[in-house]
C-alpha positions in Angstrom: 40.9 -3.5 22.0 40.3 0.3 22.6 40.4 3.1 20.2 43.7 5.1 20.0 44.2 8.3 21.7 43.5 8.5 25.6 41.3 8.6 28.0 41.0 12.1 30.0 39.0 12.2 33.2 38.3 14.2 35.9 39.5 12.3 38.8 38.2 14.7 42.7 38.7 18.3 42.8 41.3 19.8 39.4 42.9 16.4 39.3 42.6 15.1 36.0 43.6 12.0 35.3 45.1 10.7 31.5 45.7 7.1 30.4 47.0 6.6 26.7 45.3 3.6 25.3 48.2 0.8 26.4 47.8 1.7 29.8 44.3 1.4 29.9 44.8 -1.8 28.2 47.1 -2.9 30.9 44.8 -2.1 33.7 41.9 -3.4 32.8 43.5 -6.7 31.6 42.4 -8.7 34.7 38.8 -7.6 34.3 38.5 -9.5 30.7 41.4 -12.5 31.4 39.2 -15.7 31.7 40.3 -19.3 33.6 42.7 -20.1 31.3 44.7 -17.0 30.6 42.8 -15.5 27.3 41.0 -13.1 26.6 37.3 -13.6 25.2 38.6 -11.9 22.2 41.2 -14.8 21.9 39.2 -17.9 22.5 36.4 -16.0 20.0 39.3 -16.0 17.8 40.8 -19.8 18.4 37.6 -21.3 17.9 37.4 -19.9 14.3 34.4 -16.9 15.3 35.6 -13.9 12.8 35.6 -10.5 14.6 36.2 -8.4 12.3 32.6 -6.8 12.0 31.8 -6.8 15.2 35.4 -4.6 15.5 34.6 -2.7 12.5 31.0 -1.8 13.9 32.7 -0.4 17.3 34.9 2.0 15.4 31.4 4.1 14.2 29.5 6.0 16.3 26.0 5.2 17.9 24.7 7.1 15.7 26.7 5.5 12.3 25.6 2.2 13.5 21.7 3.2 14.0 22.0 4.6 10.6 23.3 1.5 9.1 20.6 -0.4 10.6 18.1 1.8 9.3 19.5 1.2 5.9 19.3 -2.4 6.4 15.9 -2.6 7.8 14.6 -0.3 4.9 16.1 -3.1 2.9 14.9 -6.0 4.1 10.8 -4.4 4.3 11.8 -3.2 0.5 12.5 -7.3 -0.3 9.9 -8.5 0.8 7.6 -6.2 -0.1 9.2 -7.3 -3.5 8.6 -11.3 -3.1 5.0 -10.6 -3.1 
């Protein structure tokens, strides 16, 4: 669900503390676990919703995924500027 690599923070005065990305998993598993034991990743996934753009749109940064929207938008005002 995350990112690889780990998450570094700054936990009270010089204590830092550093999870890789399974242990973050792990910990915040109860947080997303619904009524019936999955994830909302995995009852997106049973009832057929694809998730691979949404995942491949979380990779980029804010600022990759305003730029792709610009594009698109530009795009879309070019079209139908084009239909008449």
């Amino acid at each position: 669900m995350f990112a690889s690599g780990a998450l570094t923070q700054r936990v009270g005065r010089g204590t830092i503390l550093s999870l890789n990305t399974e242990e973050l998993e792990r910990l915040l598993e109860p947080f997303w676990r619904t009524d019936d034991g999955r994830t909302a990743r995995e009852r997106a996934q049973a009832y057929g919703i694809d998730l691979s753009l949404i995942t491949e749109n979380l990779r980029l940064t804010p600022e990759e995924r305003v730029d792709r929207n610009q594009a698109a938008f530009e795009l879309a005002v070019d079209l139908q500027k084009a239909r008449g």
